[in-house]
C-alpha positions in Angstrom: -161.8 139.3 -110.2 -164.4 140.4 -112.9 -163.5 141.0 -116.1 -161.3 144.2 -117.1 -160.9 145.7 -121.0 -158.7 148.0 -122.2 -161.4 150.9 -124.1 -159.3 152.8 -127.0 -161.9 155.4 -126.4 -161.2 155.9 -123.2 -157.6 154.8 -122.7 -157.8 152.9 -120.2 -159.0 149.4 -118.5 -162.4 149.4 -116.6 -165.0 146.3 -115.6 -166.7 145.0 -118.1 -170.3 145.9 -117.8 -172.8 144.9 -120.2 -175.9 148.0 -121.3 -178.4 144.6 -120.9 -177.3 142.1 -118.8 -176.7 139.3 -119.3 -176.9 139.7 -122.7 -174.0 140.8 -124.6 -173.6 142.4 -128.1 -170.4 141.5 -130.0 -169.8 143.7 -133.2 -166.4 142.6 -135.1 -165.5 144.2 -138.6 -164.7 141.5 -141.1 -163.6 141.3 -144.6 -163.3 142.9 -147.6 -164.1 139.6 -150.0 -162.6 140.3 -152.9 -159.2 137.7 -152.0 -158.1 135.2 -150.0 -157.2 136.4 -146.5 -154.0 136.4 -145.5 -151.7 136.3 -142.0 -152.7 139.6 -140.6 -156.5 139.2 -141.4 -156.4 135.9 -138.7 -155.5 137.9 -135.9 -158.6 139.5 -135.1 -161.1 136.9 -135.9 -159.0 134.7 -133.3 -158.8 137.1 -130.6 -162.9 138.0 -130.9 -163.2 134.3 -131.3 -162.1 133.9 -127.8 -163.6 136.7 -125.9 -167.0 135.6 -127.1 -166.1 132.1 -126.1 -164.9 133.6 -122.9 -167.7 135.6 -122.5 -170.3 132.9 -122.8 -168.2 130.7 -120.0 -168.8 133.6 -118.6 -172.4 133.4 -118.8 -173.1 135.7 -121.1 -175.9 135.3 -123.7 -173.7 136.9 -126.4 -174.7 137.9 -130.1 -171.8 138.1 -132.2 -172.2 139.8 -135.4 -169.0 139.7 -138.2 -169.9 141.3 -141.7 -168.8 140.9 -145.1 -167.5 143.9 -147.2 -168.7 143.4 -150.9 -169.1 147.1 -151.7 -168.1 150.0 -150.8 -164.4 149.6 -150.2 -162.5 151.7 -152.4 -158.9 151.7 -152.7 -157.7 154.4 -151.1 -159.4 155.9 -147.2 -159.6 159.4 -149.1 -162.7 158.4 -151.2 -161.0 158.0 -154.4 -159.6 155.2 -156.6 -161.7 151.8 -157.6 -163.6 149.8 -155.3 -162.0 147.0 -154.8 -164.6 144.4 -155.7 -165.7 145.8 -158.8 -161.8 145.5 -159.5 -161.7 142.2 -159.0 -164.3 141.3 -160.8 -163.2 143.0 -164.2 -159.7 141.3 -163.4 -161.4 137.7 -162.8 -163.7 138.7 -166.0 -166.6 137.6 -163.4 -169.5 139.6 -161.9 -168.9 141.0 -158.6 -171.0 138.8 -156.5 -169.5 135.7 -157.9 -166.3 136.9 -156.8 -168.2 138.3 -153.5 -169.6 134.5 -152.7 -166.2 132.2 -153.8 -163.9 134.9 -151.0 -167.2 134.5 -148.7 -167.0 130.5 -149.0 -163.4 130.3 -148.7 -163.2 132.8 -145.8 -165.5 130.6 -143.9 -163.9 127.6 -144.2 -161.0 129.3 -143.5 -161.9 130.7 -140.1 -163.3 127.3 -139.1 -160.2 125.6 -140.0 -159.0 128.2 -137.6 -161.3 127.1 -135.0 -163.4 130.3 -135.2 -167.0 130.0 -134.2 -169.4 131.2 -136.7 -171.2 134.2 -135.9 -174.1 134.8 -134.9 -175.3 137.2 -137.7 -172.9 138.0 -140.6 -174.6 140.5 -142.6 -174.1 141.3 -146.1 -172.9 145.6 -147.2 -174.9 144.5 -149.8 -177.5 143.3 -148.5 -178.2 146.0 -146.3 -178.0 149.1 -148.7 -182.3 150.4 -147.5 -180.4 150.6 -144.0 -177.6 153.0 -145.2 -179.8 155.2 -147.2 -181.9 155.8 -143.8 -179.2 156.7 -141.6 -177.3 158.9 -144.3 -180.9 160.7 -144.6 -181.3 161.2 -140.5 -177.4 162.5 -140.7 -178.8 164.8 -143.4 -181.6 165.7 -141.5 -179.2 166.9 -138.8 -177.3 168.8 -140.5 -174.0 167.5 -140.6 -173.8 165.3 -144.3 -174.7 167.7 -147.8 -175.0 166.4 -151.2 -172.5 167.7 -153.9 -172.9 166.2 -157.5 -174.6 163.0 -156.9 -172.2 162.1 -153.9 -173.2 162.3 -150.1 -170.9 163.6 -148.0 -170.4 163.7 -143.9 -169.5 167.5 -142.5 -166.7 166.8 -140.1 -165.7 170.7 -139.5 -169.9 171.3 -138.5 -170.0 167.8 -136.3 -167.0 169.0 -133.8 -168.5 172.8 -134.0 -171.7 171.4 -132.2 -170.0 169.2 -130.1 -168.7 166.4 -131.7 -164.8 164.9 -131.2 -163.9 163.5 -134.4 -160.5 162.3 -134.0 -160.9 161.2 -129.8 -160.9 157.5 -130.9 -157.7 157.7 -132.8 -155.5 160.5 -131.1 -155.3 162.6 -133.9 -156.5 166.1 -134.1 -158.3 167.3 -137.2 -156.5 170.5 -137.7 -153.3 168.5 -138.0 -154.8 166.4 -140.3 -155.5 169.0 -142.5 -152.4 171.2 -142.3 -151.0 171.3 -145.6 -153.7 168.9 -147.6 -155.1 170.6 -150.9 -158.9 168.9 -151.6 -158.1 169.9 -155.4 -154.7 167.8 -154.9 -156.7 164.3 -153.8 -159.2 164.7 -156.4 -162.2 165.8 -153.8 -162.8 169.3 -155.0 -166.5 168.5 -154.2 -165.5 168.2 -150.6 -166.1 171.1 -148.3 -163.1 170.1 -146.5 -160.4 168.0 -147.0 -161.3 165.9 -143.5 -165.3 165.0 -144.9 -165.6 161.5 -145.9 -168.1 159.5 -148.1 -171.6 158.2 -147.3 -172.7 158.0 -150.5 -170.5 157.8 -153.9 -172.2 158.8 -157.4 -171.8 156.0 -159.6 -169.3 156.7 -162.8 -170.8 155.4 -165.8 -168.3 152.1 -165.8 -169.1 151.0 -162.1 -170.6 147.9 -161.8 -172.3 148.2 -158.5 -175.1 150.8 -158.4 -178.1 151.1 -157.1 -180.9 153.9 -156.9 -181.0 156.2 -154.3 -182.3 160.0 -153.8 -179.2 161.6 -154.5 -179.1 159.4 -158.0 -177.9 156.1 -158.9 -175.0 155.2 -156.6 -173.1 152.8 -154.1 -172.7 153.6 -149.7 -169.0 154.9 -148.3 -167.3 152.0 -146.9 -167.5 153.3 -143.3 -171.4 153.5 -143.5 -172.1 149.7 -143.6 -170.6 148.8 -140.2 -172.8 151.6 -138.3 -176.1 151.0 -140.5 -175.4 147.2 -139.7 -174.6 147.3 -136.1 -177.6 149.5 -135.0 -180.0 147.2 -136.9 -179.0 144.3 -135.1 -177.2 145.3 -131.5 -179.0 148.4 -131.3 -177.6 152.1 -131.4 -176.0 151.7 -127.9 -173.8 148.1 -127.6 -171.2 147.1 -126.2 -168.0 145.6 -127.6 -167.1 146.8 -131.2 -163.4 145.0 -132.4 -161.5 145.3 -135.5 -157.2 145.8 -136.5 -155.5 148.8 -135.2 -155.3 149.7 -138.5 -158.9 150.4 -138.6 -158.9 152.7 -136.0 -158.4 155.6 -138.3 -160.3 156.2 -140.7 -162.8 153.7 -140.2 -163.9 153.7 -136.1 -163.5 157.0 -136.4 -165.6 157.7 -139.1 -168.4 154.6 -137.4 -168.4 157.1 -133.9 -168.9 160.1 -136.1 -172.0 158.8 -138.3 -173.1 157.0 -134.6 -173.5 160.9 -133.0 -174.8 162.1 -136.3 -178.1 160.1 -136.2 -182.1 160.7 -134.8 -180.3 158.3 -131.6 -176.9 159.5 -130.7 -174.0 157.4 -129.6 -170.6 156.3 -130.0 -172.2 152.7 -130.6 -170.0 150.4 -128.5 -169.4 151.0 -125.0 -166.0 149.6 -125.4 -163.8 149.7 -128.2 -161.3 147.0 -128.8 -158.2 146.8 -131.3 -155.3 143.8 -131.9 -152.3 145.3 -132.9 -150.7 144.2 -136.1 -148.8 142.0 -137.3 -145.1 141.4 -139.3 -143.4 139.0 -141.0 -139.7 138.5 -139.6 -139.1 141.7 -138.4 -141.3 143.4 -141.3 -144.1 144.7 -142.4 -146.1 142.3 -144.9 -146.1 143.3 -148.4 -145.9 141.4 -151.7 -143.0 144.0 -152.8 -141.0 142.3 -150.4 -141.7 139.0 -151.2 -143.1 138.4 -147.5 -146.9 138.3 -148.0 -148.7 134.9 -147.2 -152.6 133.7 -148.1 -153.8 131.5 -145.3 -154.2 128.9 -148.2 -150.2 129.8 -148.7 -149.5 129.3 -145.0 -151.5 126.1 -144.7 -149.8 124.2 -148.0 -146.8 125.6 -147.3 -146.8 127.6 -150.7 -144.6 130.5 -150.0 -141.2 131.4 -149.9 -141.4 133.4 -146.8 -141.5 130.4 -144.8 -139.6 127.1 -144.8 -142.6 124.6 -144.7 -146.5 124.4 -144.3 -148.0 124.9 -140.7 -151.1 124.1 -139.4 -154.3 126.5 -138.6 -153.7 125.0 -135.2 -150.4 126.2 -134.9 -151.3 129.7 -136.0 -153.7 130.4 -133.6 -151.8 129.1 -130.6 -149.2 131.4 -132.5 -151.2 134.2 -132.1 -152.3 133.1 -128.1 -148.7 133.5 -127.0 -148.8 137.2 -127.7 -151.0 139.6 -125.3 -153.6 141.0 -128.4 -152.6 144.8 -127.8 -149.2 143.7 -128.4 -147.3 143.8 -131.8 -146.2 140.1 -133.2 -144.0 139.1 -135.4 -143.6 135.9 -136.9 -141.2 133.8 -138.0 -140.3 130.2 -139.0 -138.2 129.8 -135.7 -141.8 131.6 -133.7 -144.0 129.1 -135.2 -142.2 126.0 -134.6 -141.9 127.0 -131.2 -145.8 127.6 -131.3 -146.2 123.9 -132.8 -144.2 122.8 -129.9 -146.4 124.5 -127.7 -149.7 123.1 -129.0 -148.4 119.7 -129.1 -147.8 119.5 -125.6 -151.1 121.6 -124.7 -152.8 118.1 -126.9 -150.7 115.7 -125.4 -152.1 117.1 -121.9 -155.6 116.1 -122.8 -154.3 112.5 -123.7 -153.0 112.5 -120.2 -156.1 113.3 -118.5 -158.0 110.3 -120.2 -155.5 108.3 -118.1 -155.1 110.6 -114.8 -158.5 111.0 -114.4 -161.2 109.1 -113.9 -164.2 111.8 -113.6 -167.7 112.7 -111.9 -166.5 111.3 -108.2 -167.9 113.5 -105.7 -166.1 115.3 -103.1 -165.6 112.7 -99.7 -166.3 114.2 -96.3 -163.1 113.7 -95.4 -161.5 115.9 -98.4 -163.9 118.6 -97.5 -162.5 118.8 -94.1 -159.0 119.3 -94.7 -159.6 122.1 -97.1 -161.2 123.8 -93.9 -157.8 123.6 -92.2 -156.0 126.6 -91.4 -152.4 127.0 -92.2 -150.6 126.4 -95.6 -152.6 125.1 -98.5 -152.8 121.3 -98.8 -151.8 119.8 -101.9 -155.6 119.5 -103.6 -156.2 123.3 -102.8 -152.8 124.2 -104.6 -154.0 122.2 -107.8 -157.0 123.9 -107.7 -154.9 127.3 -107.3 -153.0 126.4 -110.1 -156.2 125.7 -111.8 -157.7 128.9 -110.8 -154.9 131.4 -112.2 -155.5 130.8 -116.2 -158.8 132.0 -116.0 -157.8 134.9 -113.7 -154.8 136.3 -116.3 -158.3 136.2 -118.7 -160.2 138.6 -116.7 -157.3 140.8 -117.1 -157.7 142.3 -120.8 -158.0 138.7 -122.2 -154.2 138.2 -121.2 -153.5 135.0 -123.4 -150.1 134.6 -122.6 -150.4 134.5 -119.2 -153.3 132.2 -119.1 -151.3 129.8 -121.6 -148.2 130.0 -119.2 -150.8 129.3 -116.6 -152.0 126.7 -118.7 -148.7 124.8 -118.9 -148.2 125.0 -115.2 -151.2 123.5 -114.6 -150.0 120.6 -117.0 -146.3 120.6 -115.2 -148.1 119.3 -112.3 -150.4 116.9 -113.7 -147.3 115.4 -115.2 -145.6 115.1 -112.0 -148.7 114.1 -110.3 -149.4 111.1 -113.4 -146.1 109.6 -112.3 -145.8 109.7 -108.5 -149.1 107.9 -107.3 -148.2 108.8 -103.8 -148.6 112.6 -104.4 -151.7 111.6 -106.1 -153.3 110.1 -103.5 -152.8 113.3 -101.2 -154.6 115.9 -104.1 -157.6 113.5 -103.9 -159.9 112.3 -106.7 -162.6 115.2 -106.5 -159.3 118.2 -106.5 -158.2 115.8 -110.2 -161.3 116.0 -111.4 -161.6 119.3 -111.2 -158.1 120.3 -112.6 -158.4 118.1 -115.3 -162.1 119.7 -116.3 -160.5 123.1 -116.0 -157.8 122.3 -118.2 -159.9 121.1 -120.6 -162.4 123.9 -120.5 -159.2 126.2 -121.3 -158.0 124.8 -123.9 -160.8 123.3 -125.7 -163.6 125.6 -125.0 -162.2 129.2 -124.6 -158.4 129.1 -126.1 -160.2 127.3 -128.7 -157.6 124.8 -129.8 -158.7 121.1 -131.0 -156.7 118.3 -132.1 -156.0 118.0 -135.8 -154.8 114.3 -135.9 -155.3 112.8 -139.7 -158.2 110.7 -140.6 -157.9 107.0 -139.2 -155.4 108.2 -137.1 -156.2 105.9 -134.4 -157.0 102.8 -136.0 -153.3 103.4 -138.0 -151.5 104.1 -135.2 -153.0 100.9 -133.6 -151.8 98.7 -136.3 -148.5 100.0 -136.3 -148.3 100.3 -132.4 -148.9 96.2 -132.6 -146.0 96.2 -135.5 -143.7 97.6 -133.2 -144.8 95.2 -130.4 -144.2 92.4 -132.3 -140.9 94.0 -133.9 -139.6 94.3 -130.2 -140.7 90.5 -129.3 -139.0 88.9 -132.1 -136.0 91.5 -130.9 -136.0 93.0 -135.1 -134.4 96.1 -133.5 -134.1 97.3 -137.4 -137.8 97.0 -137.8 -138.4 98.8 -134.4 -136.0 101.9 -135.5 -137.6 102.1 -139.0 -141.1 102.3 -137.5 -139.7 104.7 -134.4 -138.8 107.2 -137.4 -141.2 106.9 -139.8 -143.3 107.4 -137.1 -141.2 110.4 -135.8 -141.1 111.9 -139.3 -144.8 112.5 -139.0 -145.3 114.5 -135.4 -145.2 111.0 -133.3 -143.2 109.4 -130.3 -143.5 106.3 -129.5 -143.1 105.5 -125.3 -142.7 102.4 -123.7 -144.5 102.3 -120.5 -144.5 99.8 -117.4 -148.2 99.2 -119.0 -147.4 98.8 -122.3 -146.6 100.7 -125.3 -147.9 104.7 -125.9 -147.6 107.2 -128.4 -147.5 110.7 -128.2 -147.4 114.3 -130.2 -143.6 115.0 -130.8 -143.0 118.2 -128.8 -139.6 118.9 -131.1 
């Protein structure tokens, strides 16, 4: 199989085919930094995480641009209210790029806690304000933006008369949108309809962030960074844009619309992608109903909604076990489960530095019985089971699948670990393969690491040799106090024919 996406703009699956082959251009909206991020703001960073790493085992030379929002963003999607840094920043009593770099900071170390690779690029709104002006002034110079009191505006009623489809991304048809609205009712009597939406914003005499343009001394529309950004670095025709379902509308829909309204028309990515959203035990997440959680909040375990601290690890295998079109909703009960899941994915790789011994090569003899007719022999049913994780991938990223693939693959290593004569009839070169498979899964696209504490090792060394010496001297009391104090913090202690193990606790 090649590998199949689901395009909201066109509403269906279809191979993935880059414009520029086999280069790859990767566009993913990212935050607003004016506070810490919180559940829902993970999702999408995780999923994009892993179709670029996917991508690039793949093959694919991909550039994977994520920006920051430090401008622009006002409160509400009409145009109107305060933009939500400049608020911050008269709350905080700080200027709004000191409040733009700590979120910045802390968002990064965030995402890498999560296991996120860094982007590629990860341009700046406000760095990138020369680049906005320009394309509002080709839009302008199309016809379909006007100028009302200082403010820029784009003409959605004169983009579909000549052509354009504003509302095709999202569904929703702009007549319906505007059934019933009053301009003068939203505070947009400038407006020549109620469906127009801000390029540029005149500057009220207490904003903070302004800066000079030919329409007077303003800031860009919120919508205007992500398309001026995304043509300067993946050009005006690319070909995965992602973001949250809930940015579909206004925000996509406004990026396609300013796309087709420049001196290059396009819709800008080939295919666009959305993760559905996220809820918090069976509702939406909101701080009026007590339920909304920082990622700091989730990681200390500094929150009411949930019964104890989790790991970043846990919350992104969390967010694996759900396909990314799909709702999810989580829950203490969801995440232990997840935790469960995780361990056992890391106790796997412990296993294969003992199963496996690799870089044998493939005998003459094992060749030869692959070329056998008739049911599959035990090596080429590992390497089946080996095979499937990456082909639920190549189905619209299916994560679920792949990590049910994933742990089937790991059933079998299991069984083969402690029967040596089944092991003898997969062969060394079938192992070696398996076990580098499974790693590559989990390690290098799922994107899951071990998060063991520092000295882990060395610690659980000494106190493996304690409880050695406990058993010798037969202090049973010694060996139950150091098989729960151990147990207390994620570990298991097995005795072996070979000696004595220890293990993530899969409880």
């Amino acid at each position: 199989m090649s590998l199949t996406l689901y395009n909201t703009l066109t509403r269906q699956k279809a191979p993935f085919e880059p414009v520029n082959p086999p280069q790859v251009g990767l566009y993913l909206c990212g935050p607003t930094v004016y506070n810490d991020a919180h559940l829902g703001n993970a999702r999408g960073p995780i999923v994009f995480d892993v179709l670029t790493r996917y991508l690039r085992y793949l093959g694919y030379q991909v550039r994977y641009v994520r920006n920051i929002t430090d401008v622009g963003h006002l409160e509400s999607d009409a145009d109107t209210g305060e933009d939500k840094m400049a608020k911050a920043a008269r709350a905080k009593q700080l200027e709004p790029m000191q409040v733009a770099q700590h979120y910045t900071n802390a968002y990064r170390q965030t995402m890498a806690a999560l296991g996120c690779l860094p982007p590629d690029i990860e341009p700046q709104a406000s760095g990138h304000i020369t680049e906005q002006i320009a394309l509002i002034q080709e839009i302008m110079g199309r016809g379909l933006a006007y100028e009302a009191n200082g403010s820029v505006y784009f003409d959605v009623p004169k983009y579909n008369a000549e052509g354009g489809l504003y509302g095709r991304l999202s569904g929703r048809v702009v007549e319906e949108l505007l059934a019933g609205t009053r301009t003068e009712l939203a505070g947009q009597e400038e407006k020549r309809s109620p469906a127009d939406f801000a390029l540029w914003k005149k500057a009220a005499p207490q904003h903070i962030m302004r800066w000079p343009s030919p329409w007077g001394e303003g800031f860009p529309g919120w919508h205007l960074e992500c398309s001026a950004m995304s043509r300067k670095y993946l050009g005006a025709e690319f070909d995965i844009h992602g973001g949250g379902l809930d940015l579909m509308f206004p925000h996509h829909e406004c990026e396609i619309a300013q796309n087709e309204g420049s001196d290059t028309p396009s819709t800008g990515a080939r295919f666009w992608l959305h993760n559905n959203m996220l809820t918090v035990n069976g509702q939406k997440m909101s701080k009026s109903l007590g339920n909304f959680i920082t990622l700091p909040q989730m990681f200390s375990g500094d929150t009411s909604a949930l019964s104890q601290a989790y790991s970043p690890m846990t919350l992104r295998f969390f967010f694996l076990q759900a396909h990314y079109r799909s709702p999810i909703d989580l829950s203490d009960d969801a995440l232990q489960a997840a935790r469960k899941g995780y361990r056992k994915l890391m106790n796997g790789l412990r296993l294969l530095d003992k199963l496996v011994v690799g870089g044998e090569e493939v005998s003459g003899e094992e060749v030869k019985t692959e070329e056998v007719k008739g049911p599959p022999s035990p090596a080429q049913q590992l390497r089946n089971l080996a095979a499937k994780p990456f082909a639920f991938l190549d189905d619209d990223l299916n994560t679920p699948r792949a990590v049910a693939a994933v742990f089937d693959l790991l059933k079998r290593l299991n069984t083969l670990a402690t029967k040596p004569e089944e092991l003898a009839q997969v062969g060394s070169a079938a192992l070696a393969e398996a076990a580098a498979a499974y790693r590559t899964l989990v390690l290098d696209v799922l994107g899951l690491r071990d998060e063991p504490r520092a000295n882990t090792e060395d610690l659980l060394g000494l106190t493996l040799g304690f409880y050695q010496e406990a058993k010798a001297t037969k202090a049973y009391d010694k060996v139950d106090q150091i098989r729960a104090a151990l147990k207390e913090q994620g570990i298991v202690i097995k005795d072996t024919k070979t000696g004595v193990e220890w293990a993530y606790s899969e409880e």
